[in-house]
Backbone bond lengths (Angstrom), bond angles and torsions (degrees), N, CA, C in turn:
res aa  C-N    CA-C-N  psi(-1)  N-CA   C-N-CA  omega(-1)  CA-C   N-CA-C  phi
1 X - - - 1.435 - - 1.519 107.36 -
2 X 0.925 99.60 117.75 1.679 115.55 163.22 1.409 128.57 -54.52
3 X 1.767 119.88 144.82 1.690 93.12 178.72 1.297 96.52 -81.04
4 X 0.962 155.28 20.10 1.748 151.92 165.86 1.909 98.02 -63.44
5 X 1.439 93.87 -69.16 0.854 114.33 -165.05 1.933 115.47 -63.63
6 X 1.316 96.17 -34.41 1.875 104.18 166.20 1.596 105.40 -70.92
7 X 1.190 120.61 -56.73 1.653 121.21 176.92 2.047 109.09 -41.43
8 X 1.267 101.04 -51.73 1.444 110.18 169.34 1.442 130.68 -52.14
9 X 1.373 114.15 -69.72 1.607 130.62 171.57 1.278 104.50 -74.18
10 X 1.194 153.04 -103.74 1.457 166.91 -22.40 1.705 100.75 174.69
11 X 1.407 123.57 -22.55 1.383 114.81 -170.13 1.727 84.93 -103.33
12 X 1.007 133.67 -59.32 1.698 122.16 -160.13 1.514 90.52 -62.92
13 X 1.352 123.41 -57.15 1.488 97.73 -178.76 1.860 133.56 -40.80
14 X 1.401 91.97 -32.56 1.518 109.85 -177.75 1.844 101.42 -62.91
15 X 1.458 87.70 -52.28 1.880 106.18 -171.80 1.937 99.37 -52.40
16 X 1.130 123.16 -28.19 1.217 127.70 178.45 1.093 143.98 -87.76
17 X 1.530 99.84 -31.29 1.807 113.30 149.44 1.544 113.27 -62.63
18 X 1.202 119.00 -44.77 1.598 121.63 -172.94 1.686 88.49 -63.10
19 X 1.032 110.00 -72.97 1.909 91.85 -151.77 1.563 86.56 -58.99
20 X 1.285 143.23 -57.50 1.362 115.18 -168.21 1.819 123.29 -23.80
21 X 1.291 92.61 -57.73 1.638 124.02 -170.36 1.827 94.99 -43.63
22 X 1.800 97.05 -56.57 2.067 102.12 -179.16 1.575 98.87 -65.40
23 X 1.145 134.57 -30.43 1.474 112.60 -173.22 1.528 107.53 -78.63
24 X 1.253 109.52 -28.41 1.897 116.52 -169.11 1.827 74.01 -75.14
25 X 0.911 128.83 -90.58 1.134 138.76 -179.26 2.160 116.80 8.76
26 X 1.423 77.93 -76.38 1.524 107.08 174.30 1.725 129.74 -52.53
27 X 1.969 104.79 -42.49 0.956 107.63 145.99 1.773 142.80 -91.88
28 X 1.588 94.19 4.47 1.440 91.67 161.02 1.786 127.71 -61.76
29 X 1.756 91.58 -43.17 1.409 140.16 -167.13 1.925 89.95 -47.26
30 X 1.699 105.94 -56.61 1.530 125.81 176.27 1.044 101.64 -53.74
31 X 1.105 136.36 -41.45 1.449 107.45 -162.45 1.688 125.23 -122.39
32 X 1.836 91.29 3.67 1.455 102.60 150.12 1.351 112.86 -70.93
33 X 1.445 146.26 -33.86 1.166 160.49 -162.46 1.388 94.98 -69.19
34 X 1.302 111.75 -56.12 1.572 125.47 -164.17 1.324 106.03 -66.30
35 X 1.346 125.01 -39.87 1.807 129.51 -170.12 1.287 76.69 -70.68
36 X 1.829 122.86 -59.10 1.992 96.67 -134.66 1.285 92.62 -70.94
37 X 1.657 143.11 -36.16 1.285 120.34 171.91 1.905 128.64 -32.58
38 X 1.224 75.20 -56.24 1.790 88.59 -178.89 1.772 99.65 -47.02
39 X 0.950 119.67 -83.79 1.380 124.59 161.37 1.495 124.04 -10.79
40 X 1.201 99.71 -50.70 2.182 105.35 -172.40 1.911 72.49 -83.23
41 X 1.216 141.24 -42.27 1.277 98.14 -164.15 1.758 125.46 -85.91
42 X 1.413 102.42 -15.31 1.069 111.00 154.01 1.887 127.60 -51.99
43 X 1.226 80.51 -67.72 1.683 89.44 174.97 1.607 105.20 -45.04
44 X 1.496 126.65 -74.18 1.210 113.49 178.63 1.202 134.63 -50.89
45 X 1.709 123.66 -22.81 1.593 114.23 171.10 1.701 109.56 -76.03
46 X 1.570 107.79 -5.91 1.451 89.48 177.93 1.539 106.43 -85.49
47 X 1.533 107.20 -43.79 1.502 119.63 167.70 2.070 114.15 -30.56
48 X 1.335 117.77 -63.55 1.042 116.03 167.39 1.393 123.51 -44.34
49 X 1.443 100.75 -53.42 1.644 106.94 -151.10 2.054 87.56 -73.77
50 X 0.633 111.85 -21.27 1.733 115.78 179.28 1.762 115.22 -74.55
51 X 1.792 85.39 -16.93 2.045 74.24 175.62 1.493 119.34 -94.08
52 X 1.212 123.67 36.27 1.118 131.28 -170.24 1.152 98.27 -91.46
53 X 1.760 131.20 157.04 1.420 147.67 -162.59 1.474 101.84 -55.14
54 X 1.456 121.80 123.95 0.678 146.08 -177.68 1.938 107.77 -51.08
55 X 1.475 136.51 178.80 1.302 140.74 136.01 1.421 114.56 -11.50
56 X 1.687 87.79 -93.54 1.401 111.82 -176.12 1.734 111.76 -47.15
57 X 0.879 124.82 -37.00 1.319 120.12 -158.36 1.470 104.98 -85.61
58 X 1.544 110.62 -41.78 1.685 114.06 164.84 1.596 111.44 -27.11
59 X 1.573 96.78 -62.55 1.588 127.29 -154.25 1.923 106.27 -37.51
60 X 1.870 101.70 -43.65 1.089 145.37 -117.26 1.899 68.18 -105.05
61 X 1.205 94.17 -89.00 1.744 106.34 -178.10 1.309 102.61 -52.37
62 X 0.756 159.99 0.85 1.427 149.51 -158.72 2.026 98.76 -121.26
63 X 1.578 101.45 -35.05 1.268 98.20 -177.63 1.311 114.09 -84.14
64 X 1.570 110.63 -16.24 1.809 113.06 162.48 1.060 124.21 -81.31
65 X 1.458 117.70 -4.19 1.488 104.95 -175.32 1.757 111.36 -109.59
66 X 1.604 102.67 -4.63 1.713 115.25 -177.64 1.787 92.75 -83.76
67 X 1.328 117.68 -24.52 1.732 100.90 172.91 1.293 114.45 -102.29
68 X 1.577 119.41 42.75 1.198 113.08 165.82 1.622 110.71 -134.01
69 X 1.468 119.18 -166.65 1.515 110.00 -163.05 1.637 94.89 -107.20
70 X 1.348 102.41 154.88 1.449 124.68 -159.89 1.641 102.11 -149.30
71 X 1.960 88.63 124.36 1.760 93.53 167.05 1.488 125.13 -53.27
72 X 0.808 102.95 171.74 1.862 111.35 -175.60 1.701 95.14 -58.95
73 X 1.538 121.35 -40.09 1.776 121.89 -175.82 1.755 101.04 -76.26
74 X 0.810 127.98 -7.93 1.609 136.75 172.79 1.307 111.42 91.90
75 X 1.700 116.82 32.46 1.593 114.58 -176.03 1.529 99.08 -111.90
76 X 1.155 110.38 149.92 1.162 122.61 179.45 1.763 123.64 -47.18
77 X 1.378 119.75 142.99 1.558 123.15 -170.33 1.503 101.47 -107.76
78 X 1.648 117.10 126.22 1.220 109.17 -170.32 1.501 135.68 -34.15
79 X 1.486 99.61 -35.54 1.431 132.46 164.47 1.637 108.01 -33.74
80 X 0.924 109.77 -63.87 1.489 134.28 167.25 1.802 113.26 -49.52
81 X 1.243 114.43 -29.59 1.754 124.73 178.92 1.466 88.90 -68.89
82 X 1.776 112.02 -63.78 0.891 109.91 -141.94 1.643 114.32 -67.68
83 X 1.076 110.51 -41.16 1.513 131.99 154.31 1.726 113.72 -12.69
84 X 1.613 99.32 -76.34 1.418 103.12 173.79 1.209 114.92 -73.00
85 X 1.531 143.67 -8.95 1.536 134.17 170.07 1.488 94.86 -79.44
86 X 1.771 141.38 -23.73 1.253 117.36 -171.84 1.310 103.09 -103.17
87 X 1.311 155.55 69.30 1.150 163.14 -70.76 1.487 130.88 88.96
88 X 1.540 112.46 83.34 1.930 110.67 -150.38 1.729 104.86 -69.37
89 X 1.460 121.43 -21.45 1.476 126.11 -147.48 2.156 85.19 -109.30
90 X 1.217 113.97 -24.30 1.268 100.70 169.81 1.447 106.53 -93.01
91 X 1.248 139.55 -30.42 1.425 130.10 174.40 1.607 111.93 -53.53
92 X 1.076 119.70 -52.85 1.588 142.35 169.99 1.551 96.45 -26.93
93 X 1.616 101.44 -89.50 1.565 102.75 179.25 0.952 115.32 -37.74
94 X 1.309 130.25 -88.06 1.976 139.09 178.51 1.650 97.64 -14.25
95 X 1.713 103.99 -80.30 1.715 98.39 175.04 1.545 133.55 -26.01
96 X 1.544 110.67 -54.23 1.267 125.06 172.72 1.304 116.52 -37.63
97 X 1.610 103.45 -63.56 1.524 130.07 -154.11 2.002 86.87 -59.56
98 X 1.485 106.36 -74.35 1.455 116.21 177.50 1.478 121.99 -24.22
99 X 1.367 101.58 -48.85 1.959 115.47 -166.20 1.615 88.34 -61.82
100 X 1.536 116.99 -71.56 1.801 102.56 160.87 1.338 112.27 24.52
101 X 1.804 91.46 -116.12 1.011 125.48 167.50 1.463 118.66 -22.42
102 X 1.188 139.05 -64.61 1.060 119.92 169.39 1.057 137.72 -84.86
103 X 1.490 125.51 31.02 1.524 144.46 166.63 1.367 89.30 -91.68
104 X 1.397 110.35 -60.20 1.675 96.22 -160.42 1.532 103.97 -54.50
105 X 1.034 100.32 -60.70 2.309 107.64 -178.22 1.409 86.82 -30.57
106 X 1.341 138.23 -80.34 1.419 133.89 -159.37 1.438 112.79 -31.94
107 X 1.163 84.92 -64.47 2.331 93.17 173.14 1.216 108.23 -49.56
108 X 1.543 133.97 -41.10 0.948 106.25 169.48 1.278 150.91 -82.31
109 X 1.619 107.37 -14.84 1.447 106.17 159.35 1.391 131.98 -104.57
110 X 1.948 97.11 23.51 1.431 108.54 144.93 1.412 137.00 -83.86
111 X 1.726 95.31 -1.68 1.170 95.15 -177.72 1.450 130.54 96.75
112 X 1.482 92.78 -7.66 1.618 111.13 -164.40 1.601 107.36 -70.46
113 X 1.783 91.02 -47.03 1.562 92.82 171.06 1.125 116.46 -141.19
114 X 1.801 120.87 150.07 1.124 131.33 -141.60 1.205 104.29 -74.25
115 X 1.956 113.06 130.62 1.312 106.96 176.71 1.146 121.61 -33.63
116 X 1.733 112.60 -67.78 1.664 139.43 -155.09 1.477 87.92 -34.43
117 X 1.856 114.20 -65.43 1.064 115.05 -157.78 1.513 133.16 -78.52
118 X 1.691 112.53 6.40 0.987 113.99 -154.60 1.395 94.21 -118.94
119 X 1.564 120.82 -21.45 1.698 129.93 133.16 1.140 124.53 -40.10
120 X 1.444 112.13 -39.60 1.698 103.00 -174.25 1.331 117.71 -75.52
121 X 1.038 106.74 -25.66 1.758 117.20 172.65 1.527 114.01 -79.41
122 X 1.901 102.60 -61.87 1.726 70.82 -156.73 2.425 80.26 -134.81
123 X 1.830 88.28 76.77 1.541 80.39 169.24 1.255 96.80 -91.41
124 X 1.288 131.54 -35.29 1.543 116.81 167.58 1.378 148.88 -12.24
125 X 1.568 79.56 -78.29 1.758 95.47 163.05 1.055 130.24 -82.68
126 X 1.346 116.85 -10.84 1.832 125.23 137.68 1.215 126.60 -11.81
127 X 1.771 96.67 -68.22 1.499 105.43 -150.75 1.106 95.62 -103.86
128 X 1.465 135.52 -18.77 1.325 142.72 -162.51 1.638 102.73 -81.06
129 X 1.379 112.73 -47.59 1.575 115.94 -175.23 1.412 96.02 -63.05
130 X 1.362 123.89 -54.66 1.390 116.96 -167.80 1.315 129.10 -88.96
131 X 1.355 129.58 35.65 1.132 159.80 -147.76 1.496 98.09 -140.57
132 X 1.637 110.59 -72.25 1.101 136.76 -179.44 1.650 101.63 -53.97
133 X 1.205 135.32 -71.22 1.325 130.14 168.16 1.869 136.84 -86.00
134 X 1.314 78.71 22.95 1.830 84.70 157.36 1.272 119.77 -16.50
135 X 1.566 114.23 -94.26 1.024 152.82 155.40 2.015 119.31 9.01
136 X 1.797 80.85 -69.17 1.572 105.18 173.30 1.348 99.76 -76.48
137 X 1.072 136.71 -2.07 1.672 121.85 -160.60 1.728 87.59 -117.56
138 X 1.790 126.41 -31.34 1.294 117.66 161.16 1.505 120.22 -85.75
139 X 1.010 86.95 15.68 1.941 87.29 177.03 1.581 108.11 -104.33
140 X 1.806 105.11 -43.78 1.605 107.25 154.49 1.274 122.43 -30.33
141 X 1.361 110.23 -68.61 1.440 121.64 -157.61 1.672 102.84 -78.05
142 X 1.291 133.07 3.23 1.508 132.09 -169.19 1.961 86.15 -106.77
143 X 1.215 104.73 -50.98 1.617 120.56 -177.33 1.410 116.45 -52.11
144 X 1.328 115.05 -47.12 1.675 126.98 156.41 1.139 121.19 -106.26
145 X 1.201 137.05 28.75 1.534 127.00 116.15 1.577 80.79 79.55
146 X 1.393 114.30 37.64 1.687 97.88 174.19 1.626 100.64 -161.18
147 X 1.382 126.73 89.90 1.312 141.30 154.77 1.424 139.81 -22.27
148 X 1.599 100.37 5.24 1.516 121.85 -173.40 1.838 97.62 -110.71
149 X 0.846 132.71 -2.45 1.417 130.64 -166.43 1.461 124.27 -78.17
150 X 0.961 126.42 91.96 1.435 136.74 -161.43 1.489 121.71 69.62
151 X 1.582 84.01 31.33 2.102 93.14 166.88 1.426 129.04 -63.01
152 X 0.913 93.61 -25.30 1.629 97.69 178.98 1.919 112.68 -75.33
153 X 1.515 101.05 -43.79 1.424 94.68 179.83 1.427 98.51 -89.41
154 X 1.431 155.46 30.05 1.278 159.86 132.90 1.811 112.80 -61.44
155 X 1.692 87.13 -56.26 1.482 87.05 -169.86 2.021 101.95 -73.86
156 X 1.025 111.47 -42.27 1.741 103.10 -168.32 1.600 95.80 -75.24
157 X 1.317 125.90 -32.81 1.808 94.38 179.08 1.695 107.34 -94.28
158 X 1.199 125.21 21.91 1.607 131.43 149.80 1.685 100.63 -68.07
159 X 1.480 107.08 -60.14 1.282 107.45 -166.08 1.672 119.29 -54.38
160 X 1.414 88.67 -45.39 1.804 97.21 172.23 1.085 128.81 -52.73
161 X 1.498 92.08 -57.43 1.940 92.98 -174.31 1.459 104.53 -51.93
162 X 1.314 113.88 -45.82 1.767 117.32 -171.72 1.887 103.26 -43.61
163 X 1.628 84.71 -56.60 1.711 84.45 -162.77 1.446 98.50 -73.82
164 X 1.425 142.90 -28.36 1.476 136.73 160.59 1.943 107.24 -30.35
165 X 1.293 104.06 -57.83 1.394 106.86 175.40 1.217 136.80 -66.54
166 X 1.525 98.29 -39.01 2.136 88.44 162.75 1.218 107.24 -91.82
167 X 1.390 131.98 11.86 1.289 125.72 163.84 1.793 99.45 -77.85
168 X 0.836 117.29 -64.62 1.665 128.17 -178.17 1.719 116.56 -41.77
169 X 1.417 93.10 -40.33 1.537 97.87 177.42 1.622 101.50 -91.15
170 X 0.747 139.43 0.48 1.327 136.21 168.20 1.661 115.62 -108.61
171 X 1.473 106.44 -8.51 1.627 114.94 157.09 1.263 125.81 -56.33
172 X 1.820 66.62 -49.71 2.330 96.59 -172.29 1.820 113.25 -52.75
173 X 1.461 98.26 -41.68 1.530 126.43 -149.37 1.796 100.04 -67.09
174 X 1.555 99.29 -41.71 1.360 112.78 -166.07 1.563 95.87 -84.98
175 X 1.240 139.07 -33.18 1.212 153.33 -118.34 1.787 87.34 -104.84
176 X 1.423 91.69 -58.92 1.625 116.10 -179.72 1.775 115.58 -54.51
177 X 1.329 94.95 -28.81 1.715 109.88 -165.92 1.426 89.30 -77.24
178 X 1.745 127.52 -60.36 1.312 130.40 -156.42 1.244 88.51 -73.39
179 X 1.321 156.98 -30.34 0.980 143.23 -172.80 2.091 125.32 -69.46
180 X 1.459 87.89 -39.18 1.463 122.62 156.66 1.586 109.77 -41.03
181 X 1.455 95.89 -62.94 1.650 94.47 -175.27 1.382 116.27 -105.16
182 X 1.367 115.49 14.76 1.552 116.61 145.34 1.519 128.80 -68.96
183 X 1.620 102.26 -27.10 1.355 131.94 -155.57 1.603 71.58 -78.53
184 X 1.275 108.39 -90.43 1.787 124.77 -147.78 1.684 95.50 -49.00
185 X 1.342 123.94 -26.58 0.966 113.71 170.16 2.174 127.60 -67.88
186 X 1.106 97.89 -25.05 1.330 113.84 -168.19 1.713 104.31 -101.39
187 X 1.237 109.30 -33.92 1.850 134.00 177.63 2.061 91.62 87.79
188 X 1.221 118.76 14.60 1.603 110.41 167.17 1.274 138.72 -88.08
189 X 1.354 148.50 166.76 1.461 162.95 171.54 1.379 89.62 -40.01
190 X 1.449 119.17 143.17 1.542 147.60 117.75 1.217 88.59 -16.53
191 X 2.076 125.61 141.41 0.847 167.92 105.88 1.639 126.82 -34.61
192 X 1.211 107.24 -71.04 1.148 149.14 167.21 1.513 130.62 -77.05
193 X 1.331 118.20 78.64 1.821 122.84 -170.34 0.974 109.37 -14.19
């Protein structure tokens, strides 16, 4: 064989395995990229969702806020803000406990971590803390003269409770229907108002 004849036959074939090899290559490259993302975002919503107030620290806040005054819905009475802002070692805690809370909200409407999943765990204590401290969270923001103060956990347990509620009424809705056609099936009474 001639190099005429190798340059001819034998080199484009060669030329064709190689770029094959960079594209297999290239899209392997894609979609290792793609898992470890998937992965760092996994890993980090567990990382986040884990920095939330510790045991002890609940224990801690929880025992300052049972000796203070509480609306008839169990959220705090400004009276009650003011209380824990004149008091440096209960502001601390309360603060602490809150900043939490609104790290995680931040991640989530950074995107960092997945709504769906970051509802499924803790829409509760979402909406419940910030429900519960309204009050203290407008007494903050009147006190520092700065309207950004626990926005993030404002805006994600707005969002929840909402979607908690047409989730619920759309529990009810379906709930009510099977019940409907249990009924016509059986010829009996509603169960279920």
């Amino acid at each position: 064989m001639t190099l005429q004849e190798f340059s001819k036959d034998i080199v484009p074939i060669l030329q064709l395995l190689v770029s094959f090899v960079g594209v297999v290559g290239l899209v392997l490259l894609w979609y290792q990229i793609r898992l470890t993302h998937q992965w760092n975002k996994a890993n980090s919503q567990h990382a986040l969702l884990s920095n939330l107030p510790d045991e002890d620290h609940e224990k801690r806040f929880w025992k300052i806020i049972e000796d203070l005054d509480v609306e008839e819905n169990g959220a705090l009475t400004k009276e009650s803000a003011d209380k824990i802002y004149s008091n440096s070692d209960h502001w601390v805690c309360v603060k602490q406990f809150l900043n939490k809370f609104e790290q995680l909200c931040a991640a989530v409407n950074a995107q960092t971590i997945d709504d769906n999943y970051a509802y499924s765990v803790h829409s509760a204590r979402i909406t419940d803390t910030y429900h519960k401290f309204k009050n203290y969270i407008i007494y903050s923001r009147e006190k520092a003269e700065d309207d950004e103060i626990y926005i993030e956990l404002e805006v994600v347990a707005s969002r929840w409770h909402e979607r908690y509620l047409n989730t619920k009424e759309h529990r009810e809705q379906k709930l009510a229907a099977a019940q409907e056609s249990l009924n016509k099936e059986k010829g009996t009474k509603a169960i279920v108002p």
